[in-house]
N, C-alpha and C positions, 0 to 999 in steps of 0.2 A: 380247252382253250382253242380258237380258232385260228387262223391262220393268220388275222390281222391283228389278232388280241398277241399275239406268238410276234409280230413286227415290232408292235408298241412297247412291249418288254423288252425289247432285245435292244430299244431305242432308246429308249429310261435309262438301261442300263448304261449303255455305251454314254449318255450325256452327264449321269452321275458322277462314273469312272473318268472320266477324261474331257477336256476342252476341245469340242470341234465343231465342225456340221455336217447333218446325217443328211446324203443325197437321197433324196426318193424322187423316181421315175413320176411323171404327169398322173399315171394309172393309179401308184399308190396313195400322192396327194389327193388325188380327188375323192379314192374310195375314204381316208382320214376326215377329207369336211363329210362326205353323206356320213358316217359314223355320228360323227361329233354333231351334226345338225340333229339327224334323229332320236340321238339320246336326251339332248338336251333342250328342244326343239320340237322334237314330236315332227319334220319335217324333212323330206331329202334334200342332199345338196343341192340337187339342178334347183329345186324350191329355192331353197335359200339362196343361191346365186342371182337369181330371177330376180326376189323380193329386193336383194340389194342390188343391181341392176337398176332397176326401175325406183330408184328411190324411195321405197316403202317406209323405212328408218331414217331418212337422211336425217333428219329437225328432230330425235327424238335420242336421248341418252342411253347408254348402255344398260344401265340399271335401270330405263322404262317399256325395255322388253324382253322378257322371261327367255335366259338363254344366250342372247345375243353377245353377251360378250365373253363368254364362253367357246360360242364357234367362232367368231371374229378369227382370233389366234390362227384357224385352218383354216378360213378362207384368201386371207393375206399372202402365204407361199400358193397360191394358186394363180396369181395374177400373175402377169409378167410385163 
């Protein structure tokens, strides 16, 4: 288990066990969407920041691209 597979556990758990929210640093959020994009996306974050930046997806639904709502979730604590 690597060392962000090792964060993600430790985050599940503590979310399971208890009602709160888990602060993570810029560093970690970001490295969480490139995760989450290229698992399920086949793409990195900075990609996928870009793609929805530039409106790639604006006019098209969740379920009409493979993924997308899936990393949505992690790119949303990204913003500010």
């Amino acid at each position: 288990m690597d060392h962000m597979e090792t964060e993600e556990a430790a985050m599940a758990h503590a979310t399971a066990h208890s009602v709160g929210v888990v602060q993570m640093t810029d560093e970690q959020a970001s490295a969480m969407l490139d995760r989450a994009a290229r698992k399920y996306m086949g793409i990195s974050g900075a990609e996928f920041t870009r793609r929805v930046e530039s409106g790639e997806w604006q006019d098209r639904g969740y379920d009409e691209v493979e993924g997308l709502a899936e990393v949505w979730a992690y790119y949303l604590p990204n913003q500010d």
